[in-house]
PyMOL commands that place a pseudoatom at each C-alpha (Angstrom):
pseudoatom trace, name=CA, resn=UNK, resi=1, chain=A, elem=C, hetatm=0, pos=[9.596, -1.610, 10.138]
pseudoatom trace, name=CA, resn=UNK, resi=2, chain=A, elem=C, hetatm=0, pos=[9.788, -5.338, 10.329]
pseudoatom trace, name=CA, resn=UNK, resi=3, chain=A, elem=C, hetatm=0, pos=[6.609, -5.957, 12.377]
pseudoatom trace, name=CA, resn=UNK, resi=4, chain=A, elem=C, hetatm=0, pos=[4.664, -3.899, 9.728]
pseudoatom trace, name=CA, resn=UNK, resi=5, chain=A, elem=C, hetatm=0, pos=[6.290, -5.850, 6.463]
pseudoatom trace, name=CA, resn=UNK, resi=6, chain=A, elem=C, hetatm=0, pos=[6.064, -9.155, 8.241]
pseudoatom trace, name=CA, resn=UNK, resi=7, chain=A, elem=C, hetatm=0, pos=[1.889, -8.500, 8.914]
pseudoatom trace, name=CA, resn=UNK, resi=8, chain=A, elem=C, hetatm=0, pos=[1.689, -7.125, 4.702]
pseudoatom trace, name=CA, resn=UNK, resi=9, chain=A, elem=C, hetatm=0, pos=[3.034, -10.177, 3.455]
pseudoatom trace, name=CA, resn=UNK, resi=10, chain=A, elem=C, hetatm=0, pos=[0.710, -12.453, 5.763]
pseudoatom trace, name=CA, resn=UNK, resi=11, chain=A, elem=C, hetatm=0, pos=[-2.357, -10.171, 5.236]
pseudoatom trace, name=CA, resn=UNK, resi=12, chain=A, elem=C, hetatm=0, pos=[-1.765, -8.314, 1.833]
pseudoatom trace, name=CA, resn=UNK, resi=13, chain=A, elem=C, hetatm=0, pos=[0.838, -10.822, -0.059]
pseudoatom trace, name=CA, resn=UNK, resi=14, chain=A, elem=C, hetatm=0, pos=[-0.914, -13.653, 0.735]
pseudoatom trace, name=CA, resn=UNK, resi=15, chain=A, elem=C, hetatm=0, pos=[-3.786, -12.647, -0.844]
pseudoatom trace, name=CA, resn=UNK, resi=16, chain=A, elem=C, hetatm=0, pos=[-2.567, -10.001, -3.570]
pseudoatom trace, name=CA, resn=UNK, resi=17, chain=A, elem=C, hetatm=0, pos=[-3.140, -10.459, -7.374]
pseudoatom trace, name=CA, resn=UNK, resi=18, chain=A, elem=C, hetatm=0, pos=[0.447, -10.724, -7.961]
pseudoatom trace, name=CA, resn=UNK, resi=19, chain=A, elem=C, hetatm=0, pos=[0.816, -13.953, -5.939]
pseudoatom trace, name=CA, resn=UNK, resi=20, chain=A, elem=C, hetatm=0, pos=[0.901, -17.220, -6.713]
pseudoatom trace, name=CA, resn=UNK, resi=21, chain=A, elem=C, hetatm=0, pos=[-1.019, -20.040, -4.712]
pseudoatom trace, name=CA, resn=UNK, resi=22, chain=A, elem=C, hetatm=0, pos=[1.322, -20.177, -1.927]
pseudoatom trace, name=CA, resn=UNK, resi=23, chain=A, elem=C, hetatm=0, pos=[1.368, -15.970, -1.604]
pseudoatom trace, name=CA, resn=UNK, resi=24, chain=A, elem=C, hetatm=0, pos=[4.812, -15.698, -2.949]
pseudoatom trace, name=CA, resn=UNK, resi=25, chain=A, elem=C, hetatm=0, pos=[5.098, -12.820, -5.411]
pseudoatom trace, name=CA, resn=UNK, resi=26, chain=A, elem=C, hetatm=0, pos=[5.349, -12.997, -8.924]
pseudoatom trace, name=CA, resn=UNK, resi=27, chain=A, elem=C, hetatm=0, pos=[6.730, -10.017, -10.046]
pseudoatom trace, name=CA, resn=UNK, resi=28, chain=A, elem=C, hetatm=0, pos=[9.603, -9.788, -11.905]
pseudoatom trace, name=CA, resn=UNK, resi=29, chain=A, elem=C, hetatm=0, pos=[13.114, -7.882, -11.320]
pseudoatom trace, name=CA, resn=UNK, resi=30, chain=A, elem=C, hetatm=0, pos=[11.177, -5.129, -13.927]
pseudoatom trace, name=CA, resn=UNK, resi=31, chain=A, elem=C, hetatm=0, pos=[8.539, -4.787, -11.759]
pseudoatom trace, name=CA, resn=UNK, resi=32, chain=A, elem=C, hetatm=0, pos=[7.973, -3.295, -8.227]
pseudoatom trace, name=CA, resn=UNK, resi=33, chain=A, elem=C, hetatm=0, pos=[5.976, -3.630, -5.126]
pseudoatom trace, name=CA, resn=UNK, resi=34, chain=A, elem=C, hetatm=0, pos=[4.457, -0.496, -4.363]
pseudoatom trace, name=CA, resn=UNK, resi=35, chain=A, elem=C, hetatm=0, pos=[3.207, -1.915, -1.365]
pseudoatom trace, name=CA, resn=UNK, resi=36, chain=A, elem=C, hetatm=0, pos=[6.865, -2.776, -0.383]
pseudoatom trace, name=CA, resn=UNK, resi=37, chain=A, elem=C, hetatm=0, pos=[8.495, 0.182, -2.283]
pseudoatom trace, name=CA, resn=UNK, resi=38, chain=A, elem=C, hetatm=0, pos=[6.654, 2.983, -0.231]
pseudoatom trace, name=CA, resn=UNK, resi=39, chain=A, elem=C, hetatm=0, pos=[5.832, 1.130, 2.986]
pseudoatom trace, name=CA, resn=UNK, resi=40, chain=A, elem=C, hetatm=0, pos=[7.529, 3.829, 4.867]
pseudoatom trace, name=CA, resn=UNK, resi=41, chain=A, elem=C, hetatm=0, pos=[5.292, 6.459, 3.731]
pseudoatom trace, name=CA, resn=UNK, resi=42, chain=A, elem=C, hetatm=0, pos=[2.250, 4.878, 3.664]
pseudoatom trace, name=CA, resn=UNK, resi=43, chain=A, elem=C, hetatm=0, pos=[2.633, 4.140, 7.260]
pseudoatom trace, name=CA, resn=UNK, resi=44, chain=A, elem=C, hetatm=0, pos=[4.095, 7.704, 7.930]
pseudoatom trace, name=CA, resn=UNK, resi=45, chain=A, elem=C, hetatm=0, pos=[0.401, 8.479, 6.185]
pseudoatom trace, name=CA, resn=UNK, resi=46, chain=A, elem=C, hetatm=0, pos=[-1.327, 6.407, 8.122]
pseudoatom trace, name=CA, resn=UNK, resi=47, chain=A, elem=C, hetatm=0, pos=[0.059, 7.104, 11.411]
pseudoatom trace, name=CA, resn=UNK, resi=48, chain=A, elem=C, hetatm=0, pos=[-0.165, 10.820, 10.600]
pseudoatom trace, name=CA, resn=UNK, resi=49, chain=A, elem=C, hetatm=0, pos=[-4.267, 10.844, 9.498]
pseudoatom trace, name=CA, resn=UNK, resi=50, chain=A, elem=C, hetatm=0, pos=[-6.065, 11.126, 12.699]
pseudoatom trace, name=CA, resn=UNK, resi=51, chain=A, elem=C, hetatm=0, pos=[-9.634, 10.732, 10.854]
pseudoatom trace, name=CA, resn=UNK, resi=52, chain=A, elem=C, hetatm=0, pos=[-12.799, 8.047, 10.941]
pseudoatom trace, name=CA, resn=UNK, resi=53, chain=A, elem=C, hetatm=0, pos=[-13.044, 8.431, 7.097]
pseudoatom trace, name=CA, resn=UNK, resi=54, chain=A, elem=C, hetatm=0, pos=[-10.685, 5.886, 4.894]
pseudoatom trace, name=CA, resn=UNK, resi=55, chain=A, elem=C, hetatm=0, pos=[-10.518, 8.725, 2.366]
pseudoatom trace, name=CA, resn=UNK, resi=56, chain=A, elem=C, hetatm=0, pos=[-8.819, 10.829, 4.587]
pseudoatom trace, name=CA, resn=UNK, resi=57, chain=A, elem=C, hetatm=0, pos=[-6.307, 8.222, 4.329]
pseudoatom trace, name=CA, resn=UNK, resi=58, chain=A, elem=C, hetatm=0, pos=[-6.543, 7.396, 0.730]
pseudoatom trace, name=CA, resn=UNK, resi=59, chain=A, elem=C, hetatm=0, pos=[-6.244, 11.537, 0.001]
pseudoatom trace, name=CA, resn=UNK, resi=60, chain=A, elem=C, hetatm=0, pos=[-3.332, 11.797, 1.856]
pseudoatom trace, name=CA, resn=UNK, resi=61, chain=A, elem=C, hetatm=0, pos=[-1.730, 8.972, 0.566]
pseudoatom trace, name=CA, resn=UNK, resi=62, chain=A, elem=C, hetatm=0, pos=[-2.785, 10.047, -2.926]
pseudoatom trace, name=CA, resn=UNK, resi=63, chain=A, elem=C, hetatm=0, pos=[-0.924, 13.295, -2.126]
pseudoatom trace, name=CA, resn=UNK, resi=64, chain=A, elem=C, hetatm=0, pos=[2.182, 11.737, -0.380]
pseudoatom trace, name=CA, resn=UNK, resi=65, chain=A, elem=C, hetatm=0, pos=[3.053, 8.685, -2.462]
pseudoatom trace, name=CA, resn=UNK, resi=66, chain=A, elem=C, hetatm=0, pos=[1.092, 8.865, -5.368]
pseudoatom trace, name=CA, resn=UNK, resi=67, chain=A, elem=C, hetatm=0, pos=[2.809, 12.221, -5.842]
pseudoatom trace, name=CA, resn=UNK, resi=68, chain=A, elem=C, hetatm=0, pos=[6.346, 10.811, -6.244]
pseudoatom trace, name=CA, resn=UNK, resi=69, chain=A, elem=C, hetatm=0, pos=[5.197, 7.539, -7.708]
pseudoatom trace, name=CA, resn=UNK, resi=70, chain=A, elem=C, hetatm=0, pos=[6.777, 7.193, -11.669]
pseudoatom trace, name=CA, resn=UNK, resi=71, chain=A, elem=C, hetatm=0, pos=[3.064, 5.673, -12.658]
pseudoatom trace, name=CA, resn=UNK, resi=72, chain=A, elem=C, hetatm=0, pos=[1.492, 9.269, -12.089]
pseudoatom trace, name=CA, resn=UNK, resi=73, chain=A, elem=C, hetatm=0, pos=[1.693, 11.854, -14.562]
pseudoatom trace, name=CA, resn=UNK, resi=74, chain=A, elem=C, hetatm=0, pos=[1.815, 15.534, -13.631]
pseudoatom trace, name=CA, resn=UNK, resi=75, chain=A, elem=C, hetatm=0, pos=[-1.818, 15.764, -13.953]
pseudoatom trace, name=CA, resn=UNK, resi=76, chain=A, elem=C, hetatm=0, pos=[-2.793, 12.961, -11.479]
pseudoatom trace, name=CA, resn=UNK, resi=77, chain=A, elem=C, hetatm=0, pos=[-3.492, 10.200, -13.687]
pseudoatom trace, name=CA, resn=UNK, resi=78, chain=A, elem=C, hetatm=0, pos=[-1.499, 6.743, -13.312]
pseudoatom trace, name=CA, resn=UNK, resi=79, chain=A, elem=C, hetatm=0, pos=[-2.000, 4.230, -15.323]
pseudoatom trace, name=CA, resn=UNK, resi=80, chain=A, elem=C, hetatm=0, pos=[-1.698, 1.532, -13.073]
pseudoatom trace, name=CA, resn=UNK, resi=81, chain=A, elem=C, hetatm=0, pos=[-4.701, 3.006, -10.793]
pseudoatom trace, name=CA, resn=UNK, resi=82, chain=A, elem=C, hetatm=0, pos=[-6.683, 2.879, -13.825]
pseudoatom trace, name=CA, resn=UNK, resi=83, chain=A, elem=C, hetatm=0, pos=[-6.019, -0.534, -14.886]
pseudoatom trace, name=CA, resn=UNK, resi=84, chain=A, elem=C, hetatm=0, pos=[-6.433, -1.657, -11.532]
pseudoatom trace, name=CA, resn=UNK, resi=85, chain=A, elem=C, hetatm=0, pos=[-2.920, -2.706, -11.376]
pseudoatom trace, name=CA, resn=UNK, resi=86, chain=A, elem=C, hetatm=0, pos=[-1.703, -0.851, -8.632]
pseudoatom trace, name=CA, resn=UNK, resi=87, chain=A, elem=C, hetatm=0, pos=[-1.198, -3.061, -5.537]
pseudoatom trace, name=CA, resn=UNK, resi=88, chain=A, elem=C, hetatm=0, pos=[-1.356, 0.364, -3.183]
pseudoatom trace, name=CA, resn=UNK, resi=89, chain=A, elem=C, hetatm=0, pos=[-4.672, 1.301, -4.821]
pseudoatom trace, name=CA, resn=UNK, resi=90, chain=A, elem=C, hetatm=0, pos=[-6.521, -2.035, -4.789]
pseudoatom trace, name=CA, resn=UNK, resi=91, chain=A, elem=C, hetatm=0, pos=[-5.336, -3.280, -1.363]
pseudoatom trace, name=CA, resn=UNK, resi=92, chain=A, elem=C, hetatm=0, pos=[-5.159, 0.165, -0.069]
pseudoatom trace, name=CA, resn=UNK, resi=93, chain=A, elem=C, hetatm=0, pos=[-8.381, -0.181, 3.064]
pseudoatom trace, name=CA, resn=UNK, resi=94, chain=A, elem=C, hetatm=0, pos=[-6.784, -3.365, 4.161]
pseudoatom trace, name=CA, resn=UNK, resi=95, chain=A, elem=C, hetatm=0, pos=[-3.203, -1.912, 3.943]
pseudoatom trace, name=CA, resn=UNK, resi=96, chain=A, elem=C, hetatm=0, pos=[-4.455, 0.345, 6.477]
pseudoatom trace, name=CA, resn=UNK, resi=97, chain=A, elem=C, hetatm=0, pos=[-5.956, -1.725, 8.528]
pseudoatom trace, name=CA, resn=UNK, resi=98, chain=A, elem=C, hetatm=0, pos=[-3.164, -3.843, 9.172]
pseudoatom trace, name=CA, resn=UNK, resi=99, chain=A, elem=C, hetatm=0, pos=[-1.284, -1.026, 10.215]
pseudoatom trace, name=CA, resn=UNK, resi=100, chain=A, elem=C, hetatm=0, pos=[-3.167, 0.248, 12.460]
pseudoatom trace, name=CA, resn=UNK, resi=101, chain=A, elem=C, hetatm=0, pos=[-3.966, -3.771, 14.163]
pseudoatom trace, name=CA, resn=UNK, resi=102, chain=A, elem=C, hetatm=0, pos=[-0.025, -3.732, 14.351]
pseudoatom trace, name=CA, resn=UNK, resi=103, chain=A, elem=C, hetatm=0, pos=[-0.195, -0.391, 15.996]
pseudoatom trace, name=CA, resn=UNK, resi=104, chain=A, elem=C, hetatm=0, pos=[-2.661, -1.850, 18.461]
pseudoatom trace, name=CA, resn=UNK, resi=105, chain=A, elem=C, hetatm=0, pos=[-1.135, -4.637, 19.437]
pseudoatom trace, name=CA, resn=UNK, resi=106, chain=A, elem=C, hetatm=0, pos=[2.673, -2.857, 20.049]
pseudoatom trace, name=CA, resn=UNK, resi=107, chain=A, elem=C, hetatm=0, pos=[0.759, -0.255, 22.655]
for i in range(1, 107): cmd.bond("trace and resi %d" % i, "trace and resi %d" % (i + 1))
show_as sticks, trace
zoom trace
């Protein structure tokens, strides 16, 4: 779990909306990291799609961690998708990505 949080913080911290200059994170103790909250699903996702398509990915992920995420409502919407405020969401093809490099270059 380590080698996959150390590559999101120097690939998806560093560049994330919620950082300042120097890619530390500005949330507050109120707020939460999805990113960091669900990492072990999303990778459990990721390693789990066997697909070409990214919205393979983003489906499943939709349906695995959206699904238990406090943000969605029963019908699917979430607020912070909409806004564009979800971390998850907005970095979600890089997120991904970086998973799958780490993936590569442990085999």
């Amino acid at each position: 779990m380590e080698k996959y949080l150390k590559a999101i913080k120097e690939n998806i911290c560093s560049i994330c909306a919620d950082s300042s200059e120097t890619g530390k994170c500005t949330l507050n103790e109120r707020e939460i990291c999805a990113v960091q909250y669900f990492l072990p699903e999303i990778i459990d996702v990721v390693h789990k799609t066997d697909s070409d398509e990214i919205e393979d990915y983003y489906n499943n992920l939709k349906n695995v961690v959206c699904h238990n995420c406090k943000a969605q409502d029963s019908d699917g919407d979430c607020y912070l998708r909409e806004d564009s405020n979800c971390s998850l969401d907005r970095y979600f093809r890089l997120i991904v990505e970086t998973i799958q490099k780490v993936d590569e270059q442990a085999a």
